[in-house]
C-alpha positions as CSV (number, residue, x, y, z in Angstrom):
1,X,132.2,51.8,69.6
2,X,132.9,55.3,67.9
3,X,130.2,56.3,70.7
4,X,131.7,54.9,73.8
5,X,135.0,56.0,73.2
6,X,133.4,60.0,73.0
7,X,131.7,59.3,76.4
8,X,135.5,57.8,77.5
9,X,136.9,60.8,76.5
10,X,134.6,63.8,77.3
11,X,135.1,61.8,81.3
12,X,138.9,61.8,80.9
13,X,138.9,65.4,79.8
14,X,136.6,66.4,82.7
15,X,138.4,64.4,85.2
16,X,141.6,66.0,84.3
17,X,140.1,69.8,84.4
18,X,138.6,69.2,87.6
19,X,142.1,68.0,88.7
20,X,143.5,70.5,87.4
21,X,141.5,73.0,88.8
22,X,142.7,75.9,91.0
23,X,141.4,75.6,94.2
24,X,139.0,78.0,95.6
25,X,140.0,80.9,98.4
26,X,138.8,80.2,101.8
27,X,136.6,82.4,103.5
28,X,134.9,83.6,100.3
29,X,131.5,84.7,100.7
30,X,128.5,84.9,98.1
31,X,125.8,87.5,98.7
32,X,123.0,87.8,96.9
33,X,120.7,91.0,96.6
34,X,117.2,91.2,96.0
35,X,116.1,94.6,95.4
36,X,112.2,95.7,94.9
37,X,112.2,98.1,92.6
38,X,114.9,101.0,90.7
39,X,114.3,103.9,92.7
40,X,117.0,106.3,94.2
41,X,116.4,105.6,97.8
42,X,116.4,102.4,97.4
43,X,119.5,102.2,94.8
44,X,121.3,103.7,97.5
45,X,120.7,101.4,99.9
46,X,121.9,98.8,97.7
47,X,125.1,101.0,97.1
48,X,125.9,101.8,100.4
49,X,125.1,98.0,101.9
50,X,127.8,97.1,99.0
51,X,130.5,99.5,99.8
52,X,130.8,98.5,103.6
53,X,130.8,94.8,102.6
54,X,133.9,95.5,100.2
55,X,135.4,97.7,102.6
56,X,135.8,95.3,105.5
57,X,136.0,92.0,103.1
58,X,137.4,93.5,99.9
59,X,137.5,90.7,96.9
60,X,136.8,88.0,100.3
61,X,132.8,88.7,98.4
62,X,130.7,88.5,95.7
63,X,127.6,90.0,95.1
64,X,124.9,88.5,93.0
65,X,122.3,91.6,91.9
66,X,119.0,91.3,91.2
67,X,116.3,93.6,91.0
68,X,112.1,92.6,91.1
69,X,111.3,96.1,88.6
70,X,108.7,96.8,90.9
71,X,106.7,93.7,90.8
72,X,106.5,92.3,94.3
73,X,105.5,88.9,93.0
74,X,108.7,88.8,91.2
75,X,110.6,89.0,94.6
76,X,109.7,85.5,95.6
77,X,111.2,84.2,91.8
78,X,114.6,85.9,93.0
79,X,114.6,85.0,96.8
80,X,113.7,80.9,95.7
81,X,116.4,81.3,93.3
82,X,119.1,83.1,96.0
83,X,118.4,80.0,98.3
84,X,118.8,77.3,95.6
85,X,122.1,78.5,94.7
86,X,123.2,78.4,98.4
87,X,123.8,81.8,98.8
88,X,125.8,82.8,102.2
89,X,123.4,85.9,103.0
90,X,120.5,87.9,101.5
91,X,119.8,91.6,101.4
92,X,116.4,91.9,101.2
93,X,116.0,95.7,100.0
94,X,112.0,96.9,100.6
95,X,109.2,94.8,102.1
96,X,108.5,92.8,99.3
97,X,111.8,91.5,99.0
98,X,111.9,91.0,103.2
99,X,108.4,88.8,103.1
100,X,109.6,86.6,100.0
101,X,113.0,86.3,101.7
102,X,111.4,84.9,104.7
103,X,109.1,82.8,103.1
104,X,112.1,81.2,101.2
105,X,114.4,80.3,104.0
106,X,114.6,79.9,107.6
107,X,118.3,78.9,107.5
108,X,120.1,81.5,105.5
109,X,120.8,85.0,107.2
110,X,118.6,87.5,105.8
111,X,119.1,91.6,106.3
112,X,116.5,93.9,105.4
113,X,117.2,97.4,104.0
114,X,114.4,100.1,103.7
115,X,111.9,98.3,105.7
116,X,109.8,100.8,108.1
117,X,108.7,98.4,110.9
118,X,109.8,94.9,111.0
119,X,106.8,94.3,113.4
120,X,104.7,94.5,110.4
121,X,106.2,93.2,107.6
122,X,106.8,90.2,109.5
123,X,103.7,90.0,111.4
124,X,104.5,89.6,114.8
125,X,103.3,90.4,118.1
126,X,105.6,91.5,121.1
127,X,108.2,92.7,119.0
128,X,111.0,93.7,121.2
129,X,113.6,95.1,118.6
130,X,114.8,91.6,117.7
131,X,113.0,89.0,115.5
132,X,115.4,86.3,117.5
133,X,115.6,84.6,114.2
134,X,117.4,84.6,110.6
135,X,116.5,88.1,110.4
136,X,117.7,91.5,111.2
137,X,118.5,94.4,109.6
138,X,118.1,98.4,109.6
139,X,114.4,100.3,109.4
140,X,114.0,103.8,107.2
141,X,111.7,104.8,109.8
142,X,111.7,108.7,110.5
143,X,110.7,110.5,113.4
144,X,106.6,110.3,112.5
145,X,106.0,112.7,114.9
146,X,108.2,115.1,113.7
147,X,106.6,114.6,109.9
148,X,103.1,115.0,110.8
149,X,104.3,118.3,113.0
150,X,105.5,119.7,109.6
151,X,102.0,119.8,108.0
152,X,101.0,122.2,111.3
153,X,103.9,124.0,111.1
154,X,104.4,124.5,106.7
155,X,100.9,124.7,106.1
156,X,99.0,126.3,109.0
157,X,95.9,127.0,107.4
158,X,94.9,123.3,106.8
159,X,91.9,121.7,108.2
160,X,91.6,118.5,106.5
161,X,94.8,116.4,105.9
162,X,94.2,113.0,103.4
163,X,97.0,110.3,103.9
164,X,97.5,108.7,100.3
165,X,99.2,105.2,100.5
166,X,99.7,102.1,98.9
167,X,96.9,99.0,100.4
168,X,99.6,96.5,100.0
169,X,102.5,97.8,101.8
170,X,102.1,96.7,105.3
171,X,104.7,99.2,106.6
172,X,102.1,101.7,105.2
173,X,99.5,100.9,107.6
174,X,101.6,101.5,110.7
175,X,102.4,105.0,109.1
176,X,99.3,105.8,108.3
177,X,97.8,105.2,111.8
178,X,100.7,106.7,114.0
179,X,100.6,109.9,111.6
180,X,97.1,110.0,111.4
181,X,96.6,109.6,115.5
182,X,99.0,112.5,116.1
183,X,96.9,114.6,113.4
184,X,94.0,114.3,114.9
185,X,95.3,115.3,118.0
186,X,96.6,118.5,117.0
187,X,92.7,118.8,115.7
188,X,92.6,118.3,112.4
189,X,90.4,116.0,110.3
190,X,92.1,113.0,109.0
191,X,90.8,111.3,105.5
192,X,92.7,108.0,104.6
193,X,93.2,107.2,100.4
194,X,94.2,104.2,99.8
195,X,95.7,103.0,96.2
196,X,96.1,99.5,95.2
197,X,98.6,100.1,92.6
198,X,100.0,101.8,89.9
199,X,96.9,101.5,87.7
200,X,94.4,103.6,90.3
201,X,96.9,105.8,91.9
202,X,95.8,108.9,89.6
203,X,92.1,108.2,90.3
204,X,92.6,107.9,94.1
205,X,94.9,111.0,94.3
206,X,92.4,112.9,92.0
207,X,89.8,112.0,94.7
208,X,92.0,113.0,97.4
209,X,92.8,116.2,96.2
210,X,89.0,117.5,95.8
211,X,88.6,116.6,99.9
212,X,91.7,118.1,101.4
213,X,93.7,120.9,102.3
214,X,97.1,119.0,102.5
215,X,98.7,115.5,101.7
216,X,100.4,113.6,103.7
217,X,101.9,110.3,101.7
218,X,104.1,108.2,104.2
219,X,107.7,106.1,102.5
220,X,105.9,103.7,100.8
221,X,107.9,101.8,97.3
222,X,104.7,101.8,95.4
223,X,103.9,105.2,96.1
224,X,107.5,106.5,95.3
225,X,107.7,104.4,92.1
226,X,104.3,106.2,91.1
227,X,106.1,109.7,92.7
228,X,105.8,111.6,89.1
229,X,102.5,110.4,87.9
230,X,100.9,111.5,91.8
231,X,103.2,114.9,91.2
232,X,101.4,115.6,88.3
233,X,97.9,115.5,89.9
234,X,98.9,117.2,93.4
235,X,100.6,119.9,91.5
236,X,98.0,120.6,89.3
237,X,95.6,120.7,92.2
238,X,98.0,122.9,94.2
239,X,98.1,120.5,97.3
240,X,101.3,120.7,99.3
241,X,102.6,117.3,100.1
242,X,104.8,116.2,102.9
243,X,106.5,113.5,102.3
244,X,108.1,110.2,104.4
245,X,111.0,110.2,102.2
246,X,113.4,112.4,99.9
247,X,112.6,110.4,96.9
248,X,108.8,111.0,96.9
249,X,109.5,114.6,97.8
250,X,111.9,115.1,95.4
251,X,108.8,114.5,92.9
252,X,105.5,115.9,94.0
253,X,106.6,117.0,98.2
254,X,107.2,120.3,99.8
255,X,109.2,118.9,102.7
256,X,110.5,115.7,104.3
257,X,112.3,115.1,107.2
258,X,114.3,112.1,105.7
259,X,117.4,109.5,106.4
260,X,120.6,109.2,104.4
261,X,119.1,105.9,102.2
262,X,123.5,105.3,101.5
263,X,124.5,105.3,105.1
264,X,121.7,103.2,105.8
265,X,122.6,100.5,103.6
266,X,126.1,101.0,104.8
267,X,125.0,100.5,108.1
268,X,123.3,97.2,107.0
269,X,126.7,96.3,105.3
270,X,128.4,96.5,108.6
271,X,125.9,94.4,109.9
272,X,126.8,91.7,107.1
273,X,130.4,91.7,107.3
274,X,129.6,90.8,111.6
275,X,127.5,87.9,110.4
276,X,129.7,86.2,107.8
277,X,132.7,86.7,110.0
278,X,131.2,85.1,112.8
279,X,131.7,88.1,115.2
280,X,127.7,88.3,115.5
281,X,124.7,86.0,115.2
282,X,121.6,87.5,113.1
283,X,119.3,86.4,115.8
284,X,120.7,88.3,118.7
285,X,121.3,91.4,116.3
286,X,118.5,93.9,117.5
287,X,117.0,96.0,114.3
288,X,119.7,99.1,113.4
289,X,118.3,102.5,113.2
290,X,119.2,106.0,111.5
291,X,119.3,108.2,114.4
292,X,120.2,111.4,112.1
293,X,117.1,112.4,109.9
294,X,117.6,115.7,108.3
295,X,115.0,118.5,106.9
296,X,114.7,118.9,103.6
297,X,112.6,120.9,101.1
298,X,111.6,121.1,97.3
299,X,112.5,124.8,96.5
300,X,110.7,125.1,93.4
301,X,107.5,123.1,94.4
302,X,107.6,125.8,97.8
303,X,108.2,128.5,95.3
304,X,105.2,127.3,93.5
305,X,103.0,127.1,96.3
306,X,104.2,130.0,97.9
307,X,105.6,128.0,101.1
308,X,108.5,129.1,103.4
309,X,110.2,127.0,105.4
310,X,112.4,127.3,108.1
311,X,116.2,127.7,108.1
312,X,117.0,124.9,109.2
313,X,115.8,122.8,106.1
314,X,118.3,121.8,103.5
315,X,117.3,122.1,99.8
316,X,117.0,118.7,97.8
């Protein structure tokens, strides 16, 4: 008896909370972040992606953060757990988090952040700018031409260029062959390194740096969270690096010709706010790009090397 009367009441007590209850504010929107790995370019995305969300919806959303520490298996945990709760849209910051994304939902709009080409991480064919599905988003991709141009143009005497990226990074692949085409072109001999991971990074650049004249290392996550240990090799080896992103260079690179990660994200925020207000549907938005990359140079890895660049590059 003493029993029933404690189920009786623990329902009467829940009855008359949910009753009581305050209702919950229409047009509310939850949306959850999945980010690869800590790493400035890509906090900044996150940052940016935030800010134009609470600029156009203000308290209207909620964000729920969560971040894989590098580990792209760990991207699939979060983007499984993002669709269980229902989530109203996912960021999907990096690759990683875009391929898990997908995988987990077909139904829930997802916008990438940071992602080089879309073609590849997604693996299609015919791509036409638009995925004409639950996906969109903005690319990080920079002017590859214009990189590979800066090894002629920095470091004139080189002959042999190595190209030291990550295996498992899809974007990395279309770098590596666009940058390594346009190399060859200009005449130059072209060795590719390719790094599995953090544990054989050191070995591979150590290899590289006994072949070549010059590095080239594209924006790749695993190669930018490993930025520091490849600086200490390169350096120590006194092989200029350019770099695909600010966040590399700001670690081991000479130059860059690099986006604004923040305005990126913003950009992708934008995108968001059309999406959950209804003004747009994510699969008739065509991919967003950063049309403003901007030079940029490590002053005291130039000093060290004794590289001058022109005036038109702006010191990290």
């Amino acid at each position: 008896m003493k029993k029933l009367i404690c189920i009786l009441l623990m329902i009467a007590i829940s009855v008359t909370c949910w009753g009581c209850s305050s209702p919950q504010k229409e047009d509310t929107f939850t949306v959850g972040i999945c980010q690869l790995a800590p790493h400035p370019a890509l906090d900044a995305a996150t940052k940016g992606f935030k800010q134009a969300l609470t600029d156009v919806l203000g308290e209207k959303v909620a964000f729920v953060d969560h971040n894989a520490a590098g580990d792209a298996a760990a991207t699939a945990v979060i983007c499984n757990s993002l669709v269980a709760d229902n989530v109203d849209l996912i960021l999907a910051n990096a690759t990683a988090s875009l391929e898990s994304a997908a995988n987990a939902t077909d139904t829930i709009p997802i916008l990438g952040t940071a992602i080089t080409a879309y073609s590849a991480a997604l693996r299609m064919d015919n791509f036409d700018g638009t995925t004409h599905r639950n996906i969109s988003g903005t690319s990080d991709l920079a002017p590859l031409d214009a990189q590979a141009q800066m090894i002629v143009d920095l470091i004139p005497d080189a002959k042999t260029v190595g190209i030291l990226y990550c295996s498992q990074e899809a974007n990395s692949l279309y770098q590596v062959e666009t940058v390594e085409q346009y190399l060859q072109g200009k005449g130059l001999t072209v060795k590719r390194f390719a790094f599995s991971g953090s544990n054989d990074v050191a070995l591979v650049a150590q290899q590289a740096c006994s072949e070549i004249d010059a590095l080239y290392i594209p924006t790749d996550n695993t190669a930018a969270n490993c930025a520091e240990l490849i600086g200490s090799v390169v350096l120590g080896a006194s092989i200029p690096v350019i770099a695909g992103e600010e966040g590399i260079c700001s670690s081991c690179g000479v130059a860059t010709l690099t986006i604004d990660y923040y305005r990126l994200g913003y950009i992708t925020g934008q995108m968001a706010a059309e999406i959950l207000q209804g003004t747009s549907k994510i699969e008739d938005m065509a991919i967003r790009y950063y049309d403003d990359p901007v030079y940029k140079y490590n002053k005291d890895i130039c000093d060290k090397l004794n590289i001058t660049v022109p005036d038109n590059y702006v010191s990290l």
